[in-house]
C-alpha positions, 0 to 999 in steps of 0.5 A: 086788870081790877078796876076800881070805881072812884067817886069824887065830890068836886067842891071841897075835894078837888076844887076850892071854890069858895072865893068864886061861890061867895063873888057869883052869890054877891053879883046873884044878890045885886041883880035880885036885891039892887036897892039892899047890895048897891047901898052904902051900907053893903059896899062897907060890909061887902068885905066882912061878909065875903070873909064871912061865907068862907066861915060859913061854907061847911053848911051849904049843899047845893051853891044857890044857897049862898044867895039867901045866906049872903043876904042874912050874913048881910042882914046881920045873922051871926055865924055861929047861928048860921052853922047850927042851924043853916037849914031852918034859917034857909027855910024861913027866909025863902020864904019870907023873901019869896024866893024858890029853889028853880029860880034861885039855881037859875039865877046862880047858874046864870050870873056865872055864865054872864061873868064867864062871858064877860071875864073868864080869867076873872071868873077863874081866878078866885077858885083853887085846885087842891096842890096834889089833887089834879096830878092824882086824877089825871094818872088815875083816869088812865087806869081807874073809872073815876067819876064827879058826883058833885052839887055843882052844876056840870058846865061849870065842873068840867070848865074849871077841871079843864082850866084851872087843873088842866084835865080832860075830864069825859063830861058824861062822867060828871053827874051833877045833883043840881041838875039831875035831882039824884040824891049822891046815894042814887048816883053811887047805886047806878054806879055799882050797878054799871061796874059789878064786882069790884072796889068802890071808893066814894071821896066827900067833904061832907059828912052828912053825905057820908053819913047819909050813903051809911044808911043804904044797906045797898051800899054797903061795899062802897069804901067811904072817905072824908078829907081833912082839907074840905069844908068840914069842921073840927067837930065833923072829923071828929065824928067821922073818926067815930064811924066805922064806915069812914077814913079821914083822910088827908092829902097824901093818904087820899094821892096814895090810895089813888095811885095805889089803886091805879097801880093795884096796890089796894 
């Protein structure tokens, strides 16, 4: 039978982390900054700005960047400078607090640990599988190969798939950005090269990622999909409507192309 090749993002596609993210990037906070998180002032504001984060989530690649943004949501940036202009604002004030990129994906990987550690069902708690995502990957992987291509550090993307969407998910099937420094696109390269001559899909939340393998001429035979319920924006849909190369898909269109696939109806 034809095999098709699906390539899912997991934060925004499979999983809503966003309540686990701005928690771990809270505690992350409090160990590296103690005399600004533990004031008074940031325990009143603590609500405002976890409420903030989920605002602000659309721009954030990899999860240690929530550290510096809870920080300058605390600090008192506004939201709407932090979703135009994130990356100039991450920039500039990594610098100013000293801090770089290792130190701070230890420090995020390590804070998770500790509170798994301490206190899974808490740890799990705050995160949400998608209603309908975790049935569709678990009959696809019965006939598809299906793949995580996810920012995500791995241990913390098979725990939570085992968890909290109850699939065994293959760990060596689970590439992570963080951990490997392979652009999404290389990831995606490497997977063509392994399965020669089939159907690609490739399942994003973030445009610019899409917009990003458009780019590869490479990849040209890869299908491309943004989903409606992710972290995106209005104005990000609204783009990828525009491109060719994209479908914006919502759940039941993204749950019947994979069990489409999975029964070879595409």
């Amino acid at each position: 039978m034809h095999k098709h090749v699906w390539a899912l993002d997991f934060d925004g596609v499979v999983c809503d982390s966003v309540g686990e993210s701005s928690l771990t990037a809270w505690k992350a906070a409090e160990r590296l900054w103690p005399a600004v998180f533990t004031s008074q002032t940031a325990v009143q504001a603590r609500p405002k700005v976890l409420e903030q984060m989920r605002v602000v989530r659309p721009v954030v690649e990899t999860g240690y960047e929530n550290i510096p943004q809870i920080r300058c949501l605390l600090e008192g940036i506004k939201v709407p400078d932090i979703l135009s202009r994130w990356h100039t604002i991450l920039e500039e004030h990594m610098a100013k607090w000293g801090l770089e990129r290792q130190q701070m994906v230890a420090l995020f990987g390590s804070t998770r640990d500790d509170w798994i550690a301490k206190d899974l069902a808490g740890w799990l708690a705050p995160n949400r599988i998608y209603p309908g995502v975790a049935e569709a990957l678990q009959r696809a992987l019965q006939q598809e190969e299906v793949y995580i291509v996810t920012t995500k550090q791995a241990r913390f993307t098979e725990m939570l798939l085992h968890n909290m969407a109850e699939v065994l998910f293959p760990p060596e099937r689970i590439f992570s950005q963080t951990e490997s420094g392979a652009p999404k696109s290389v990831v995606l390269e490497r997977l063509q090269a392994k399965h020669p001559s089939t159907t690609y899909h490739f399942v994003e939340d973030k445009l610019a990622t899409l917009e990003k393998v458009c780019q590869v001429p490479q990849l040209a035979n890869w299908k491309l999909y943004l989903v409606d319920w992710g972290y995106n924006t209005p104005e990000e849909r609204k783009r990828a409507h525009s491109n060719s190369r994209i479908e914006v898909v919502d759940m039941d269109r993204f749950t019947a192309l994979l069990d489409g696939a999975a029964y070879g109806a595409t």
